[in-house]
N, C-alpha and C positions, 0 to 999 in steps of 0.2 A: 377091224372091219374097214374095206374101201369103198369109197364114196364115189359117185359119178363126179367127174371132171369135163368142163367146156374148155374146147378147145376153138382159138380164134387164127385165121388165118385170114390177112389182110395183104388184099392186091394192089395194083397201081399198072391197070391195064390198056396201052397207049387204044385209041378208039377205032385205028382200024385192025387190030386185034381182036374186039369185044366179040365179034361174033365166033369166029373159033373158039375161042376162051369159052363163051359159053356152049358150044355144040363139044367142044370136051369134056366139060363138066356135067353136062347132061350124061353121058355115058359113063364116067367115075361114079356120077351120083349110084347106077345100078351094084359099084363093088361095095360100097360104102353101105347101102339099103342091104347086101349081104353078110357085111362080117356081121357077127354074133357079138362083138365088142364094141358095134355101136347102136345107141339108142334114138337119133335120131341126126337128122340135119338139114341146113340150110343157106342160101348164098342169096343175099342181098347188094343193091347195087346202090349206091348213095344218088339221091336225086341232086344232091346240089350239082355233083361233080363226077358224071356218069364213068370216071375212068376208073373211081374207086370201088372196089369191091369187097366185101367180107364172109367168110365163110364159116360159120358157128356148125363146129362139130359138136356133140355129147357123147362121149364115152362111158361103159361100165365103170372105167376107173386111166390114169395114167401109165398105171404099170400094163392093163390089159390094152391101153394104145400101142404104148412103145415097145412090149416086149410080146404080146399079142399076135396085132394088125401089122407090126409091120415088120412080124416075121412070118406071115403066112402067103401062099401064093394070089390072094387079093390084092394084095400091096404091089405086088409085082407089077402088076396089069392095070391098078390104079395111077402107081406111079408113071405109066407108059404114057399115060392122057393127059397127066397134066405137066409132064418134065417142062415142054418147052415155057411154063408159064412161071416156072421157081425164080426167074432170077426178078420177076415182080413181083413178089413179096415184100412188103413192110415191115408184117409184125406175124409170127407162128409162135403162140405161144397157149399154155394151160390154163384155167383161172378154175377156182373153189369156189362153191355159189357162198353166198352169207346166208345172215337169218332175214337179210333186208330183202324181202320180197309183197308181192300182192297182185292184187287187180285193180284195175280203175273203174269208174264210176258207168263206164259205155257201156260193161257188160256186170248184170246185178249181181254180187254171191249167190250160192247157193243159200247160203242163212236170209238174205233179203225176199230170194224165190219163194221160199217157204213161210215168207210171213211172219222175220225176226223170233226174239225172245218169245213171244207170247203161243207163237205155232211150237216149239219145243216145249216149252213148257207144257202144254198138252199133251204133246207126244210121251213126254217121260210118265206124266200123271198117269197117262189109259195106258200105259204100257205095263209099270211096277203094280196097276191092279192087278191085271193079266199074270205076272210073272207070278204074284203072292197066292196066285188061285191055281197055280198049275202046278203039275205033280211033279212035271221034272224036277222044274226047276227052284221051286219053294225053298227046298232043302237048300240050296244054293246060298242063296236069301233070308236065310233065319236070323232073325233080331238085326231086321235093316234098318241101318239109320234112317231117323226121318224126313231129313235134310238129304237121303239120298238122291231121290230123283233131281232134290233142285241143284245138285251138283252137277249129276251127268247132263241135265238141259243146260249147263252153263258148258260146261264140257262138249257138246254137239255144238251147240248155237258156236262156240268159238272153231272147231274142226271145220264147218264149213262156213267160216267166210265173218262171223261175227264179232263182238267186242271181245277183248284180252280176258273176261269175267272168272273164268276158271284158276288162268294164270294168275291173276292177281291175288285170287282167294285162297287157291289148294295148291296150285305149282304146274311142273309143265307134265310133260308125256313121263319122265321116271316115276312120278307120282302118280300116275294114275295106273300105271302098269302094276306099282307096288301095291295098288288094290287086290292083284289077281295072284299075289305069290302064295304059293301052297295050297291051293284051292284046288287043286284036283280036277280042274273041268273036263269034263266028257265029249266028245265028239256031240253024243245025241241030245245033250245040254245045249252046245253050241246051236245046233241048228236049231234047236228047237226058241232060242234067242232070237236069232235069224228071225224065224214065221213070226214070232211074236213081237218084234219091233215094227217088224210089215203090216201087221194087222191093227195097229196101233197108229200107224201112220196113215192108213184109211180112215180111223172111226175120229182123230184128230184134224181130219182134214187138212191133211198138207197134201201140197199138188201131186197128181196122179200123170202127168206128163210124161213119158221116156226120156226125154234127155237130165229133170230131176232124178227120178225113178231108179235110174242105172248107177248115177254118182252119187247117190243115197245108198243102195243096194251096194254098190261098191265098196265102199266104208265100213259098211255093216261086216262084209264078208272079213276085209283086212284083219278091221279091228278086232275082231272075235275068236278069227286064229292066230292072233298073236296073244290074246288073253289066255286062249290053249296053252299054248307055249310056255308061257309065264307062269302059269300056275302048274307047270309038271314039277317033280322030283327036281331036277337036273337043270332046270333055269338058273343065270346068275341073271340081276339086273343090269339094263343096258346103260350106256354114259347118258346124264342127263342131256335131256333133247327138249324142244318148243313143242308145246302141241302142236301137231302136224295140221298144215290146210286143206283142207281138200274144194278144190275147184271141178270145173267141168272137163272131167276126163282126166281130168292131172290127179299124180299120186305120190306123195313126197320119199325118198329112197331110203326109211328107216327099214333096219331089217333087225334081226333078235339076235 
């Protein structure tokens, strides 16, 4: 399995250059925004020392940059906008993200928006009544641990944005996936999951806002077709992984 790869490309661009440099970067930015082999990008300018520049590519992967982009006729016409600026380059090179990542304090997690531990805790509470009362999915559920809920609330509160609690108790994302192996889940199980973590997370009171709403819903959707997945015939288990974070609109690039 390949992993998205950041690609860094650092300028040293004299100052009466700057503005070409950037009215040709403006127009590559349009080939870049079309290959399929990139996921996003960005060009920053250092305040201390405005001749410096940096240009943070994400790609699908390094093989889909190098053997991809930049054998297709984008490259072609990218390369054309910015030839004359190659020979100020510093640094063009790949980097692997770590597990060392987060958010700061400026903007809240989603686990704090929602009103910490004690808002999930709810949530899983009025949910597994839900789930032990309903026809789909009961069977699903038969002779659930009782400690269940308080695990998957330990498990959410840490997905978005909360303490290590899961990890430290039960393990990362391999472990919880090996919850769903063999279980057979159903498409109409799944969604019916879906409605009933939604309707849970109303009568729980956690915020009803769209921009929680969507990266709530988002998760929901992820995680439950990949417990699909997991629980068919034909799954192996994936390399052990962190619980994945999930933030505002970010989605971390595990796949099955």
């Amino acid at each position: 399995m390949t992993t998205q790869t950041v690609e860094y490309i650092r300028y040293r661009i004299p100052a009466d250059k700057s503005a070409e440099f950037l009215s040709a970067y403006t127009k590559a930015a349009a080939l870049l925004a079309a290959a399929p082999q990139c996921v996003d990008f960005e060009l920053a300018r250092c305040e201390e020392d405005f001749e410096h520049y940096v240009l943070r590519i994400t790609w699908t992967s390094t093989e889909d940059h190098l053997e991809g982009f930049r054998e297709s006729e984008l490259f072609v016409d990218f390369l054309a906008e910015i030839q004359p600026y190659i020979p100020f380059i510093e640094e063009m090179r790949h980097y692997k993200p770590t597990t060392v990542r987060g958010t700061g304090s400026a903007v809240p997690t989603l686990y704090e928006w929602a009103g910490g531990a004690e808002a999930f805790a709810r949530l899983t509470s009025v949910f597994y009544e839900k789930v032990l009362a309903d026809e789909v999915l009961a069977p699903v559920f038969a002779g659930l641990d009782p400690e269940h809920a308080e695990h998957v609330a330990l498990w959410l509160a840490e997905v978005f944005g909360g303490p290590p609690g899961y990890s430290e108790t039960q393990g990362g994302h391999g472990h919880m996936v090996a919850k769903h192996m063999g279980r057979g889940i159903t498409e109409p199980q799944r969604r019916r999951w879906v409605n009933l973590i939604q309707d849970a997370a109303d009568e729980a009171g956690l915020p009803t806002d769209a921009e929680f709403r969507s990266a709530f819903l988002a998760y929901v959707e992820w995680g439950t077709r990949l417990a699909v997945y997991f629980s068919g015939p034909d799954a192996k288990p994936p390399a052990e992984q962190p619980v994945p974070r999930w933030n505002w609109g970010a989605a971390p690039p595990y796949q099955g």
